[in-house]
N, C-alpha and C positions, 0 to 999 in steps of 0.2 A: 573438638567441636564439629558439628554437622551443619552443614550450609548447602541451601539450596540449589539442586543440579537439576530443577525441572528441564530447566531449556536453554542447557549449555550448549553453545557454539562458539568458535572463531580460533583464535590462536593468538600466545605471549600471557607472560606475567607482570601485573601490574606493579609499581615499585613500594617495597616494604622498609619501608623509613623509621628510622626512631627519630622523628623530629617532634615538638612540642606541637599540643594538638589547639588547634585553630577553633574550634566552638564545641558545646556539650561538654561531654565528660567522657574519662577513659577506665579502662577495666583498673578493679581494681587489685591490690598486692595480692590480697585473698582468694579474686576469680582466677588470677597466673597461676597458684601453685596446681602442681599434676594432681592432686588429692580433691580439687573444687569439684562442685556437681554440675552434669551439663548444663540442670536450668540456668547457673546461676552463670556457667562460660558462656551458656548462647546467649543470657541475657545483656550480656557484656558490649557496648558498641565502642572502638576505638576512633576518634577521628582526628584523622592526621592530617600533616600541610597539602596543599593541594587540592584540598576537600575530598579526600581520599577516605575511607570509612570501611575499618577491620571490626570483624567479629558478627557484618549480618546473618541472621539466618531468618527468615520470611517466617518461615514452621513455628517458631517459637512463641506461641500465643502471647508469655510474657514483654518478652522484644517489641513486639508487633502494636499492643496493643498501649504500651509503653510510651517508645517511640516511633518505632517501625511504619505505622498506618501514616503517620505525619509527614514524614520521610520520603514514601514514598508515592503518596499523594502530590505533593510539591515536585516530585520529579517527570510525574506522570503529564502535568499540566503543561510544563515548559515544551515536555517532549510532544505533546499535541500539537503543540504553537508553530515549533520548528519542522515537524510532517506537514504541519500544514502548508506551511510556505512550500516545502518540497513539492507537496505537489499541485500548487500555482502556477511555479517555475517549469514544471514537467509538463502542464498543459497549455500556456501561453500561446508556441506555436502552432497548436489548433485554432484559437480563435487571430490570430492577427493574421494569418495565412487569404481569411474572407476578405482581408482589408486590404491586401496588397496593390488589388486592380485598382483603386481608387486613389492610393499613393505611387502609383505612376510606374508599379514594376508591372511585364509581361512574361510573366512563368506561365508555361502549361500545365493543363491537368494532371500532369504523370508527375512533373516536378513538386507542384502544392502536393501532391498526398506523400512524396516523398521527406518535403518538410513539416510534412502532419506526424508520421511514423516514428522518424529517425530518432526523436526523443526516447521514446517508446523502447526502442531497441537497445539504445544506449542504457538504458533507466535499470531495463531487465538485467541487463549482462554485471551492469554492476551492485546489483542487490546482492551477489554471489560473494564477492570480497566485503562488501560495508558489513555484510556478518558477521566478518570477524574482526572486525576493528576495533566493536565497544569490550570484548575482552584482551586485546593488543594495549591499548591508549586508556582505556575507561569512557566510562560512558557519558558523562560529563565534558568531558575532554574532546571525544569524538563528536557530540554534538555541535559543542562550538567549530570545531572546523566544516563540519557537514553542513553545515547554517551558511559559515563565510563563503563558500564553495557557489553556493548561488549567486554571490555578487555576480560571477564569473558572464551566465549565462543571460542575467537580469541587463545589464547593463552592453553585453555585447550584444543580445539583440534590439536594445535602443540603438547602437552606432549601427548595424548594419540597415535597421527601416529608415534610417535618415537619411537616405541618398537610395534614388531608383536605380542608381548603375553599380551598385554592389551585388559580386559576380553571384550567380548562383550557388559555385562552389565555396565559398564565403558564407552565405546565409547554412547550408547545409550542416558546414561545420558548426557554428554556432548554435542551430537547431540542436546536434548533437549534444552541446554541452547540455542543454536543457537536460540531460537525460542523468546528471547530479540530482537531480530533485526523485527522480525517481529513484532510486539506491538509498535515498533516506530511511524509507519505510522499511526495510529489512533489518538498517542501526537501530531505529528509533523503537521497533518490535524486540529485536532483543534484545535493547537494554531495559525495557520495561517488565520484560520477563522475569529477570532477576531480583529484579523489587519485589515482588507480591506472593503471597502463598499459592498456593495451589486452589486453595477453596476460592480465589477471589481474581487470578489471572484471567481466568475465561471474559469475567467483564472488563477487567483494566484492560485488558486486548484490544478488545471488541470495541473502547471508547476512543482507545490510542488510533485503531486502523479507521475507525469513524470520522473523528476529529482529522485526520490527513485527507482521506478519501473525500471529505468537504472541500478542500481547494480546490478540486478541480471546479466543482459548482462556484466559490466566491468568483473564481479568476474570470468564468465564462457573464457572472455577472457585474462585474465589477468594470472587468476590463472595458467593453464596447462603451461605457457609461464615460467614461475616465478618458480615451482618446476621441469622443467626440464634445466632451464638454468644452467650454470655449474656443471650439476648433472653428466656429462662423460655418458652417456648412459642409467642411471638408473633416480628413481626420490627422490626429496628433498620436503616430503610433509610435513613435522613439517613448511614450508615455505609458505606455503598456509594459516595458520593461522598468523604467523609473520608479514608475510608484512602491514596488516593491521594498527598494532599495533601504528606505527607514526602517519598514517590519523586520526583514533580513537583520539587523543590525540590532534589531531588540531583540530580535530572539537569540542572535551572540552573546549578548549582552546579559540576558536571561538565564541562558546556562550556566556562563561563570558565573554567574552572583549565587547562582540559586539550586542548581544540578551539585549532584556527586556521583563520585567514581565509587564502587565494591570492590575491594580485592578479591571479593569470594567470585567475584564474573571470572572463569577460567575460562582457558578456551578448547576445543576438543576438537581437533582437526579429525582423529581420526575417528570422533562418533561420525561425523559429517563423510567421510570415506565407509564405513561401514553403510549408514542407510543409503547411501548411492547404490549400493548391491541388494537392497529391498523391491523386489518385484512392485510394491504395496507405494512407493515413493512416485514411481514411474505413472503407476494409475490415477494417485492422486494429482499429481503433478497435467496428466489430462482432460481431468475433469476440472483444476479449477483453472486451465487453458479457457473452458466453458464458459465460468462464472465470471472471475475477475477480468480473462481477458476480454471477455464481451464488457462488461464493463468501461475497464479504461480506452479497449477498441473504440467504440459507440459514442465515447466521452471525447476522446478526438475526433472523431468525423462528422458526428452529428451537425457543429456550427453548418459543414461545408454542402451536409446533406438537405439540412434548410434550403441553404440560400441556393443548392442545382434545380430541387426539385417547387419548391415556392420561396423565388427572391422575393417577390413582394414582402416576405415576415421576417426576410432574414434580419433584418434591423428593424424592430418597431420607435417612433418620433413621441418621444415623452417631452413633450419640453422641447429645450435646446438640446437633448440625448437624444443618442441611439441606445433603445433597449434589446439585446437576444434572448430570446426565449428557452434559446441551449442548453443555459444553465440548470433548467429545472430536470434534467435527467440525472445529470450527476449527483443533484442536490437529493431527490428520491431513492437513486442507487444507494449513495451515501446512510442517507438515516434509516435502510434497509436490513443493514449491514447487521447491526449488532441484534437485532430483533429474529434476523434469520438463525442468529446462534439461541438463542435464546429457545424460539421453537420445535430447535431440532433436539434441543435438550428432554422436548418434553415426546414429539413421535420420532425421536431417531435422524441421526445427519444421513444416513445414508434414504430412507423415505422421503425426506424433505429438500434433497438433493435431484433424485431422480422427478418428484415435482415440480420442480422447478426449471428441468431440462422440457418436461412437458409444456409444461406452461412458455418458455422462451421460442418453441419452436411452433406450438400455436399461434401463438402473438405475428410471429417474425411473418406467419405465411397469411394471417389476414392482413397484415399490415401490404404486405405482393398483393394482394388480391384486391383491395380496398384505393389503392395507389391512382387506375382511372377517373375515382372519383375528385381528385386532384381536391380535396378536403383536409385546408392546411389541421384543420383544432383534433379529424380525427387520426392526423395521422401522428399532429402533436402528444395524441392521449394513446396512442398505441406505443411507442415510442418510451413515454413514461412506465409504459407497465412492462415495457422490456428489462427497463432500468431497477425499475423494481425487481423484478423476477432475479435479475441478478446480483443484486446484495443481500435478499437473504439468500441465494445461493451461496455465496462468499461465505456469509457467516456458517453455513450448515458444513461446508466441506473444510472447513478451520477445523471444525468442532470435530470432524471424523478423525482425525491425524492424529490425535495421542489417542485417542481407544481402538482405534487400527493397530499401532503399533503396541500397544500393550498386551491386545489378546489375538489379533491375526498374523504378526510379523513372523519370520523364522526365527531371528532372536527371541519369540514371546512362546513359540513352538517349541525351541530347542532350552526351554527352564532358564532364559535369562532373567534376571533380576530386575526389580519394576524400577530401580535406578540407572539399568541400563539401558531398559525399555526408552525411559523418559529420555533419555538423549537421545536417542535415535529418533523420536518425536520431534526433539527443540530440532533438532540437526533439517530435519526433513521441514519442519516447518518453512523455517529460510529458502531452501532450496526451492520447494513447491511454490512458494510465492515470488522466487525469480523463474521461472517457467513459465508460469502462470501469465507474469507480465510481458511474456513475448507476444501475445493475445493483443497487443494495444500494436505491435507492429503489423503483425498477418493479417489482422481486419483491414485496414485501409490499404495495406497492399492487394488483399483480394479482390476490392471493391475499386481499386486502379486499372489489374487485368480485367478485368470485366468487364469495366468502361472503354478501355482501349481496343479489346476485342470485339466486343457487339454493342458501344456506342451506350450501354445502359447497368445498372447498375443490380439487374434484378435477379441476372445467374449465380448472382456472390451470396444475395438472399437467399437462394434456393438450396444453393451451400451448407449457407450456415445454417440453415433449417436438419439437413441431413446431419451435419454435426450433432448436432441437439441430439438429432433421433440413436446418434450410435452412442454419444456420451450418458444417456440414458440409459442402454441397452448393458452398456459398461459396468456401471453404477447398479442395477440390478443383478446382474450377473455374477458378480464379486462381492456384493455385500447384503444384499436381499436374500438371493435367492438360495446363496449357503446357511443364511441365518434362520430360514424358515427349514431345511433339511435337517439341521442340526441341533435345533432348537438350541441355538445360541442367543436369540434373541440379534437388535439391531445395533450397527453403530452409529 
């Protein structure tokens, strides 16, 4: 039987039981013998105790369209639910950071960016191991712990905003754990991988990293809402970590009732050691430093960047709330995301890449330029189209990674197999998108030297405009500008 190896990663074998099977139906005497025909083995699904489930193969139109599309639709949803929260949990301490002065702690500027960051950094470092977990445990399995793992950081930074003399090295760590929510998105991608054909991953991706990448927006909206409502004029931020607490607990809840594990999720340590020695990993890995990390960078500092440069807006008076307007960047990056993949399908990830480096470092310098005019709405509407700019970035540099490695790789060079292409793809995926998210840590710390050095925030601008301009330069130069010599066409 053949089973799907688009986008294997991680490492361990899941356990193969002969226990009596817990729901559906299992193969039958007929599909065992060695003489059956494939349709009728792949067709074949076993589910065993544990909600464990032999015999998928995605490819199998019969499987698929059987049971398969059901399956793995139903897994897909849960697994949104629980990115999502991840990353809630991963952004929190950007927005409760604006609220600290009012709840009676006196951090400096260099400390708040430092508890803006440190999730950020943590989140990246560990999207490297949560890779390999959902083929270790299964993925079912790993979600429910990756879910409870938020209690951890939900609830300790309720205890620590509830008292102003809790140390700074205290709040720090705890910021850190936030950084479990970010490491979701690397399980909760590939274990969706493994569900889906190939003809239909590109959108089941694109919805799973959509659906996560929206926390950050709920949380920036939700939260100010939430610790000023019947706060009488002050704030209730031990409520900023609270609230969570039930969704967290449905989404455990959700997985084991309702997720399953594949045996066929293997894990490949050493496709993941192989594309680390791809020239083609390392570039990618640079450019979506560009996209995503501007992104989730932007997605944290933004609240802070409001309320330095126009406090007046950082909290707008609905009612008895406080409303932030923050939210609506990540909220734009966010629904960007899947539509960026989408277009690059149709003029190429790497054209629609390279525009989008243009477009970011346009924006980022009239946004410098425009700054004088101390015009909160236009600097709000420049801002959005950054955010914009960088989720369909995200989506177009996703979408370069298996057809880079398919036809540019040295493995694709030296007559490897389009099955070992594809791992080196899955492999590289994960990886690219923990790099990527070190992008959420270097923004706010660039934009801390800056401030610290010349009192303003506008050399970091200028920065990351020049970024732009070489990430672009990049990005043409490796995948334009060969494709137009070679008449290879784009990626």
């Amino acid at each position: 039987m053949t089973v799907d190896r688009t986008a294997e990663s991680g490492a361990g074998t899941p356990p193969e039981t002969d226990a009596e099977p817990w729901h559906g139906s299992v193969a039958t005497s007929a599909d065992a013998q060695p003489g059956s025909t494939r349709t009728a083995d792949a067709a074949a699904l076993e589910f065993r105790s544990g909600r464990w489930i032999a015999g998928w193969d995605a490819e199998n139109k019969e499987q698929w369209e059987s049971k398969g599309r059901s399956i793995a639709k139903r897994n897909l949803n849960w697994s949104i639910f629980a990115e999502f929260l991840g990353f809630v949990v991963w952004q929190l301490w950007s927005i409760v950071v604006v609220q600290l002065p009012a709840a009676g702690f006196t951090f400096t500027t260099s400390e708040i960016f430092w508890l803006i960051s440190m999730p950020s950094l943590v989140g990246a470092t560990l999207r490297i191991p949560y890779t390999f977990m959902v083929p270790r445990f299964g993925g079912r399995n790993w979600t429910i712990v990756s879910a409870l793992l938020l209690l951890i950081p939900s609830i300790g930074l309720a205890m620590c905003v509830s008292n102003p003399e809790t140390p700074f090295g205290v709040m720090l760590l705890v910021a850190a754990l936030a950084g479990f929510g970010g490491g979701n998105f690397a399980s909760s991608m590939a274990n969706i991988t493994f569900f889906y054909p190939a003809r239909e991953k590109g959108w089941a991706l694109g919805l799973n990293a959509a659906g996560g990448n929206l926390g950050a927006a709920v949380a920036q909206l939700a939260v100010p809402i939430a610790i000023t409502l019947l706060a009488a004029g002050t704030v209730n931020l031990p409520v900023a970590g609270l609230m969570w607490v039930p969704f967290i607990l449905l989404a455990a809840f959700g997985a084991w009732k309702y997720m399953d594990n594949l045996t066929s999720a293997k894990g490949d340590i050493a496709g993941s050691v192989a594309a680390l020695k791809e020239p083609h990993l390392w570039i990618m890995a640079f450019l979506y430093i560009g996209t995503f990390g501007s992104f989730i960078g932007f997605a944290g500092v933004f609240p802070k960047l409001i309320k330095d440069y126009f406090p007046d807006f950082s909290s707008i008076a609905v009612g008895t709330v406080a409303l932030s307007l923050a939210f609506m960047g990540p909220l734009v990056g966010s629904l960007a995301r899947p539509f960026g993949g989408r277009m690059a399908d149709r003029m190429g990830g790497a054209r629609m890449t390279v525009a989008t480096f243009a477009a970011m470092a346009t924006i980022t310098l009239v946004m410098i330029w425009t700054l004088p005019l101390k015009n909160f709405w236009l600097f709000l509407a420049l801002f959005l189209m950054l955010f914009t700019a960088s989720g369909f970035g995200n989506g177009a540099t996703y979408r370069m990674i298996p057809i880079i490695f398919a036809t540019s790789s040295r493995a694709a060079k030296a007559g490897a197999s389009s099955v070992h292409t594809a791992k080196l793809a899955s492999a590289s995926l994960g990886l690219v998108s923990a790099i990527g998210a070190y992008g959420g840590f270097v923004i706010p710390q660039v934009l801390n030297a800056s401030n610290s050095a010349s009192g303003s925030y506008t050399p970091a601008f200028y920065g990351f405009v020049g970024a732009y301009v070489v990430m672009l330069l990049v990005c043409w130069a490796f995948y334009i500008r060969p494709a137009k010599r070679n008449a290879m066409g784009h990626v």
